[in-house]
BALOBA-1460 file (C-alpha; in Angstrom, 3 decimals):
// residues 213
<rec num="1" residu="x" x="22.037" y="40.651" z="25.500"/>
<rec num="2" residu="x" x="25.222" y="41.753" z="27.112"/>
<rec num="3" residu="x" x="24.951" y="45.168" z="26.046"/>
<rec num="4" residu="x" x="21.709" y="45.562" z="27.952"/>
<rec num="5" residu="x" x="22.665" y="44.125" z="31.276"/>
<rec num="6" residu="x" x="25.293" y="46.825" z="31.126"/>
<rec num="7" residu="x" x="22.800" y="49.624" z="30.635"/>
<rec num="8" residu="x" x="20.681" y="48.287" z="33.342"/>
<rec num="9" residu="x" x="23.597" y="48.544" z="35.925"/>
<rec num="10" residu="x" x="24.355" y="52.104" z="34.669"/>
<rec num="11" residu="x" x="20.880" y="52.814" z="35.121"/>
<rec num="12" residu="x" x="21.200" y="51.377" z="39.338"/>
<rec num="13" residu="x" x="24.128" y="53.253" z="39.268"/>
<rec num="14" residu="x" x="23.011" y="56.266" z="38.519"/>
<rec num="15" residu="x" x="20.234" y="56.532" z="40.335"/>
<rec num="16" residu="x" x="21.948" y="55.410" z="43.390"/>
<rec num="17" residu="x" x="24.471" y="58.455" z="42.688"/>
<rec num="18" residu="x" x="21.669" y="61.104" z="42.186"/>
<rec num="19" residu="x" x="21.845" y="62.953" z="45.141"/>
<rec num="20" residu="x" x="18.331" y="64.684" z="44.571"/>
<rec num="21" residu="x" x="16.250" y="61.199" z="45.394"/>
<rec num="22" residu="x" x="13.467" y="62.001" z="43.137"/>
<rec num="23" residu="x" x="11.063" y="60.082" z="41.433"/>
<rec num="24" residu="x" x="13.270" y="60.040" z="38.118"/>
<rec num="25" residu="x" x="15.814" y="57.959" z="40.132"/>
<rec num="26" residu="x" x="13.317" y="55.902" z="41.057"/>
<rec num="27" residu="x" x="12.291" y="55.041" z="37.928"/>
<rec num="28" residu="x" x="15.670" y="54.396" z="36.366"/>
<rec num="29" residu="x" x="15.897" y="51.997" z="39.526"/>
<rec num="30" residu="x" x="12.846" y="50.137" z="38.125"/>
<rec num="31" residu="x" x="13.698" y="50.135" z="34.857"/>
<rec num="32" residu="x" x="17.362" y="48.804" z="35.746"/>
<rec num="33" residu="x" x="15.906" y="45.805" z="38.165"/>
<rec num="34" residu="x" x="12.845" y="44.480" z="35.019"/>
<rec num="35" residu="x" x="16.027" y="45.027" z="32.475"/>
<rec num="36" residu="x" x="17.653" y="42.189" z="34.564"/>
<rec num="37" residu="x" x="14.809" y="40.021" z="35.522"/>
<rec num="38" residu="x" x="14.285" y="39.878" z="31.488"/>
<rec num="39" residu="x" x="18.095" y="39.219" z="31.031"/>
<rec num="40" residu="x" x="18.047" y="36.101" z="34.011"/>
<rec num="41" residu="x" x="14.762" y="35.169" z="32.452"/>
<rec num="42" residu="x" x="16.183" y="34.816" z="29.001"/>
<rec num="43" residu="x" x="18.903" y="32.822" z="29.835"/>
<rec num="44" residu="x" x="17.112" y="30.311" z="31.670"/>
<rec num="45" residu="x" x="14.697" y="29.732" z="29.167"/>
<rec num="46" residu="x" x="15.700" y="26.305" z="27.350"/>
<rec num="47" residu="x" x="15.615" y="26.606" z="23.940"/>
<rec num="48" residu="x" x="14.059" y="24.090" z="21.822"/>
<rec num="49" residu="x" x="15.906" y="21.733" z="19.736"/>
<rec num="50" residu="x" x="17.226" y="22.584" z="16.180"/>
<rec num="51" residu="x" x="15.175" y="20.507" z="13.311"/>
<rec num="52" residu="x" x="18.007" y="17.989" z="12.021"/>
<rec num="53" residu="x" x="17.708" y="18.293" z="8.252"/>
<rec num="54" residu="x" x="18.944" y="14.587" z="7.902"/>
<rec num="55" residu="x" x="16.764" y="11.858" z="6.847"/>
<rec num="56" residu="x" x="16.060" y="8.784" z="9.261"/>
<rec num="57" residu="x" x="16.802" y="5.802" z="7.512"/>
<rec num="58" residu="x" x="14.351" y="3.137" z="7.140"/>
<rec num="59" residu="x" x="14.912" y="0.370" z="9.163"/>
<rec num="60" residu="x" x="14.003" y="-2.655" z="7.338"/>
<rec num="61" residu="x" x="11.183" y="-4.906" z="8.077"/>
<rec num="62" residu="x" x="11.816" y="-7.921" z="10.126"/>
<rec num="63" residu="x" x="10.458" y="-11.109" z="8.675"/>
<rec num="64" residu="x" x="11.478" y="-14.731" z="10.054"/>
<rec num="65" residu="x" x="12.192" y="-17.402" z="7.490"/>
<rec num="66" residu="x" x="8.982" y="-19.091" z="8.150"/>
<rec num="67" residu="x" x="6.605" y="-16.241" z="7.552"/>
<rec num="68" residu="x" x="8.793" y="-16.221" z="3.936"/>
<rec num="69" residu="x" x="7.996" y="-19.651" z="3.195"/>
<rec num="70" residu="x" x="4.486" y="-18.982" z="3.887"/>
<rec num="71" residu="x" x="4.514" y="-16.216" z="1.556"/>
<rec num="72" residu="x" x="6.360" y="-18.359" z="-0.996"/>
<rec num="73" residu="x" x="4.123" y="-20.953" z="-0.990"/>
<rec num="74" residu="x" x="1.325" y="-18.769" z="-1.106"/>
<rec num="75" residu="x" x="2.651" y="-17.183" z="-4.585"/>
<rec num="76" residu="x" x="3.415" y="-20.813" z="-5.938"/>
<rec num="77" residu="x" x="-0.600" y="-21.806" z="-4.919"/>
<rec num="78" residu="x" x="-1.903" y="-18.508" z="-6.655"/>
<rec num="79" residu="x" x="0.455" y="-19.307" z="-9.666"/>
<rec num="80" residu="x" x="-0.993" y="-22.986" z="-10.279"/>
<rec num="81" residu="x" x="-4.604" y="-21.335" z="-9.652"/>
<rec num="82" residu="x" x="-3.814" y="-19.112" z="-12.632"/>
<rec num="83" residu="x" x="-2.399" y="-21.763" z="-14.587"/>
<rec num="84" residu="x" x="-5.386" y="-23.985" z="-13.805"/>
<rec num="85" residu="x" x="-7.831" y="-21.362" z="-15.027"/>
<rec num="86" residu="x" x="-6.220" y="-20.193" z="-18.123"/>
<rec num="87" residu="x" x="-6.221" y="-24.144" z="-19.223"/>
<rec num="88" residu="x" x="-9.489" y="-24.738" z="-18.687"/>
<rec num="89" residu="x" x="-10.182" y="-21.707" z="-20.753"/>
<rec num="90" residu="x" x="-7.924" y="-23.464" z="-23.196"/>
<rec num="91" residu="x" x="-9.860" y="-26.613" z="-23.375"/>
<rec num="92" residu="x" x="-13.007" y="-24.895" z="-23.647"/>
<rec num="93" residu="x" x="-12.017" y="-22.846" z="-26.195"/>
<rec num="94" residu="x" x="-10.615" y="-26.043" z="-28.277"/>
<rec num="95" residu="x" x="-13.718" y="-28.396" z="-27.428"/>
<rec num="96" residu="x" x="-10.794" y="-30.427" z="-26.559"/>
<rec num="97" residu="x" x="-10.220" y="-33.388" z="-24.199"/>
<rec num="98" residu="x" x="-7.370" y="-33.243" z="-21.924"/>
<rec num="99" residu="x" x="-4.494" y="-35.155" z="-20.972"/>
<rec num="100" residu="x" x="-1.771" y="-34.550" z="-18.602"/>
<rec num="101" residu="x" x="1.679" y="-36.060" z="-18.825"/>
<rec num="102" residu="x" x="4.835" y="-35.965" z="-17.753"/>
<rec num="103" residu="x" x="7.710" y="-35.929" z="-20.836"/>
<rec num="104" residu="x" x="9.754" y="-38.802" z="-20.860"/>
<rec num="105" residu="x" x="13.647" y="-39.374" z="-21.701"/>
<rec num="106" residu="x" x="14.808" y="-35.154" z="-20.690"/>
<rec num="107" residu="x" x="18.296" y="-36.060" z="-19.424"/>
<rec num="108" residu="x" x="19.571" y="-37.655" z="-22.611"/>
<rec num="109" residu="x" x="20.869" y="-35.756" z="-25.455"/>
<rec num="110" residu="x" x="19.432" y="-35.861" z="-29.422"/>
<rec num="111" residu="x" x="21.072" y="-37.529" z="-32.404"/>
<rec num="112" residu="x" x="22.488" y="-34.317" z="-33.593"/>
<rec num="113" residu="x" x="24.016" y="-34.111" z="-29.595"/>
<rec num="114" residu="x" x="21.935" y="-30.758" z="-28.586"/>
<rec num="115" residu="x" x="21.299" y="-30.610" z="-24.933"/>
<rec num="116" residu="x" x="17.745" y="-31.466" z="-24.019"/>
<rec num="117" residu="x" x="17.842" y="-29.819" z="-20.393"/>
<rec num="118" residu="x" x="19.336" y="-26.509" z="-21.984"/>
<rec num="119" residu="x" x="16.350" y="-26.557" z="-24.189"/>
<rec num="120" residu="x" x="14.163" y="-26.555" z="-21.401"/>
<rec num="121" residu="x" x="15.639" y="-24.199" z="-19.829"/>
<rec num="122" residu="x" x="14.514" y="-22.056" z="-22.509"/>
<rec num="123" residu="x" x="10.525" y="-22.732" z="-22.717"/>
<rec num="124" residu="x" x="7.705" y="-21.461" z="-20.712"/>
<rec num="125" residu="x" x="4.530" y="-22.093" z="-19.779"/>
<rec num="126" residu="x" x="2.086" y="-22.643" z="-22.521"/>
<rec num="127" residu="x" x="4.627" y="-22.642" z="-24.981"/>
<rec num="128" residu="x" x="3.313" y="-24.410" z="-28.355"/>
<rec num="129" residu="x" x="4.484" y="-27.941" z="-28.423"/>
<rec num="130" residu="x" x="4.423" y="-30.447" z="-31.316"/>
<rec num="131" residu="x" x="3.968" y="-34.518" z="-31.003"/>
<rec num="132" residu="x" x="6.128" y="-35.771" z="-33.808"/>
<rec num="133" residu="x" x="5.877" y="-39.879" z="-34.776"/>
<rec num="134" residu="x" x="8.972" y="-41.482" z="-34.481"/>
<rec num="135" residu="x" x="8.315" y="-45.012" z="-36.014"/>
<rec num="136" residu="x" x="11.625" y="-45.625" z="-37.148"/>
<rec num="137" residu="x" x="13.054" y="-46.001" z="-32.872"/>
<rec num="138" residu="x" x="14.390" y="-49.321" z="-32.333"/>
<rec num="139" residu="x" x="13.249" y="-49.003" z="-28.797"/>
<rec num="140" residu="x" x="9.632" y="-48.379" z="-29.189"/>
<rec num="141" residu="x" x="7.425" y="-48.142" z="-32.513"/>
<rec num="142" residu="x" x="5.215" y="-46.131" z="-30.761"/>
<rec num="143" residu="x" x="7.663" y="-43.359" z="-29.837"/>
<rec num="144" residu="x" x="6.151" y="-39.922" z="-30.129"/>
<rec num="145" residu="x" x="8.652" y="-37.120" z="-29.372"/>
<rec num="146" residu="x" x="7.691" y="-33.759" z="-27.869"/>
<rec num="147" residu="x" x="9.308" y="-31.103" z="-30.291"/>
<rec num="148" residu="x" x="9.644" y="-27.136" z="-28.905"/>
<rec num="149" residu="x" x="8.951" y="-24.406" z="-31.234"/>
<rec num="150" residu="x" x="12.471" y="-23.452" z="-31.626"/>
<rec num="151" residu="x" x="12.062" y="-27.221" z="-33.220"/>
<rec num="152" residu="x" x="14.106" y="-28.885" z="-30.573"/>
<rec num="153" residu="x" x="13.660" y="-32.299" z="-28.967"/>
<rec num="154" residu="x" x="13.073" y="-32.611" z="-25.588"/>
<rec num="155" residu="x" x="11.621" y="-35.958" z="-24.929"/>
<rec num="156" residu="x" x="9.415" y="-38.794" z="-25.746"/>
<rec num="157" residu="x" x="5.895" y="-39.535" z="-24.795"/>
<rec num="158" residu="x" x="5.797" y="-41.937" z="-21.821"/>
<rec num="159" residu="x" x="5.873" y="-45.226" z="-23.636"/>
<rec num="160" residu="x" x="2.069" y="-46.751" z="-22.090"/>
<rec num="161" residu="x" x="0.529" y="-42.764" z="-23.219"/>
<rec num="162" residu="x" x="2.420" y="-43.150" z="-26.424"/>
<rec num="163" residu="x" x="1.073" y="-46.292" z="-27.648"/>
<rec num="164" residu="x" x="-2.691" y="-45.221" z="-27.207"/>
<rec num="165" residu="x" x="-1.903" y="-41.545" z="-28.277"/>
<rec num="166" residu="x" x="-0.096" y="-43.435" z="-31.771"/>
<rec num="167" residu="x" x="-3.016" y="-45.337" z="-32.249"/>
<rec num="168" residu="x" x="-5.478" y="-42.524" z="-32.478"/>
<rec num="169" residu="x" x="-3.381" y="-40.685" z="-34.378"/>
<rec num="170" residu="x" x="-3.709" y="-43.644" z="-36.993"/>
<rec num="171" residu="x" x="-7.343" y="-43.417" z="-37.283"/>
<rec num="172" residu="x" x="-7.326" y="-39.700" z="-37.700"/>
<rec num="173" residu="x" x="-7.550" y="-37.995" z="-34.333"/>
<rec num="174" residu="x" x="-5.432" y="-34.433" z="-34.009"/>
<rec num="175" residu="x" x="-3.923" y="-33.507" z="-30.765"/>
<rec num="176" residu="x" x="-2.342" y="-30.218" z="-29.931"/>
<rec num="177" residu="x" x="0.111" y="-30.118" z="-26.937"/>
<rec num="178" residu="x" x="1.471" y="-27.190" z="-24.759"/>
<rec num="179" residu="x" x="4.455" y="-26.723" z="-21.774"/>
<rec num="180" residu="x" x="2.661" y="-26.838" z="-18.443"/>
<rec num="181" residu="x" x="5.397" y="-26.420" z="-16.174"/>
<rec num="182" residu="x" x="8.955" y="-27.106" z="-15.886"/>
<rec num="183" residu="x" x="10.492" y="-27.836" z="-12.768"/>
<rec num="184" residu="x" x="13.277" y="-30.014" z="-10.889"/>
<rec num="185" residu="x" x="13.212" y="-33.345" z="-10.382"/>
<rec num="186" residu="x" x="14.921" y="-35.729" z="-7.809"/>
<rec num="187" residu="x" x="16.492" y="-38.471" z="-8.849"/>
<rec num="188" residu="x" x="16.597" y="-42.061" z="-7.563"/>
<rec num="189" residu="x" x="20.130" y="-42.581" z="-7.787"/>
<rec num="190" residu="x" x="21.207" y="-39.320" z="-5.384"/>
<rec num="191" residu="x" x="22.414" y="-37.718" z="-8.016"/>
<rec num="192" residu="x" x="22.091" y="-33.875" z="-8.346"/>
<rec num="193" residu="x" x="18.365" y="-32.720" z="-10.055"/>
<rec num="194" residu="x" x="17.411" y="-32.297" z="-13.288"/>
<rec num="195" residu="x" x="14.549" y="-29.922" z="-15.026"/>
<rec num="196" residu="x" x="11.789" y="-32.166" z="-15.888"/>
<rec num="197" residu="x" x="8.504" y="-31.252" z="-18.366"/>
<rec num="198" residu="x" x="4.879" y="-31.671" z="-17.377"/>
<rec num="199" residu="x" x="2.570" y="-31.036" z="-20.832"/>
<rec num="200" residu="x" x="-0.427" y="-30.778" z="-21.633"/>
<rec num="201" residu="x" x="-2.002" y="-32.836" z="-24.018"/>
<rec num="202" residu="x" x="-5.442" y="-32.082" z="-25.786"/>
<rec num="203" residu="x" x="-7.574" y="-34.283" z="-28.258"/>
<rec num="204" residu="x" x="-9.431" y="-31.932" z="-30.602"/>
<rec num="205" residu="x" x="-11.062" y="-34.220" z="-33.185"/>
<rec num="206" residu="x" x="-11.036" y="-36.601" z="-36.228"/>
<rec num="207" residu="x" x="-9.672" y="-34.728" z="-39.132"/>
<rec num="208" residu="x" x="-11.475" y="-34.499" z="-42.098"/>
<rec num="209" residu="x" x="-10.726" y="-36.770" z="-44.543"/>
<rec num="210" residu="x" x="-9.414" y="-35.070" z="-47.726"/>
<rec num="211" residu="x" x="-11.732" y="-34.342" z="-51.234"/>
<rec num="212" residu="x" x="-11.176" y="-36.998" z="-53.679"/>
<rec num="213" residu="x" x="-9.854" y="-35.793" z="-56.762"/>
């Protein structure tokens, strides 16, 4: 660009020299005065921005703490709808009556001193669950524990469902149990919570009696 603003003043000055005055001068004149209105035209032109080849970070979504409890409660509701349903479909399947209770006796340990609340930390919902007699407990003939598949104890029957579950049992009637849920529970005494069991319990039938031999 520099180059030709100096050819356009040797042009003006040449012509301005020629002492003839013809029209050759005056058409390096012209030439000379458009090579500089190009040149001043140039250089005010703004040019446009360079394209940054830098990504724009994502700014991250604002959400306030309420819409998240919303939200939260919202997945809890869908996950009990689910759990609801795929019962149902459960008891259907089994012809089965069903019972819901809440396993009793989760913060004490067993006879052979395994942890009951580390064992249900381990089980899940609809986990296969086993209702084992316990005749022999000094506390309740009735007792019924709730045994995991991984053949752990982690509770009893409440004592009033116990006693009527027992006494079906004695005439013949099968049950089959499975983990509901598993969640914290508060505690009267202000202590700190503790994982409780909710189970379901389902009455199938009278078993059939066995051939005579």
């Amino acid at each position: 660009m520099l180059g030709a603003g100096w050819l356009a003043l040797a042009l003006l000055r040449k012509s301005a020299d020629s002492e003839d005055g013809n029209i050759g001068g005056l058409i390096g004149v012209a030439v000379g005065v458009v090579l500089i209105l190009v040149i001043l035209a140039t250089r005010g032109a703004k040019r446009p921005p360079a394209e940054s080849n830098r990504l724009t970070p994502l700014q991250p979504a604002v959400v306030s703490p309420e819409e998240i409890v919303t939200r939260a409660r919202a997945h809890v509701v869908n996950m009990e709808e689910r759990k609801q349903a795929l019962l149902q479909e459960l008891v259907a399947e089994l012809k089965a009556e069903l019972y819901m209770a809440r396993v009793a006796g989760v913060t004490h340990k067993n006879a052979d001193r395994t942890s009951r609340q580390a064992e249900l930390k381990r089980c899940e919902a609809f986990e296969t669950l086993r209702l084992r007699s316990d005749p022999e407990n000094k506390f309740d003939p009735n007792a019924i524990e709730v045994i995991t598949e991984r053949d752990r104890c982690i509770g009893y029957l409440p004592s009033e469902t116990a006693r009527w579950v027992a006494d079906s049992m004695r005439v013949g009637w099968q049950w089959h149990a499975v983990m509901y849920s598993v969640d914290e529970v508060e505690r009267e005494d202000d202590l700190k919570p503790v994982l409780g069991a909710r189970i379901a319990l389902l009455k199938l039938g009278l078993a059939e009696p066995e051939p005579e031999s």
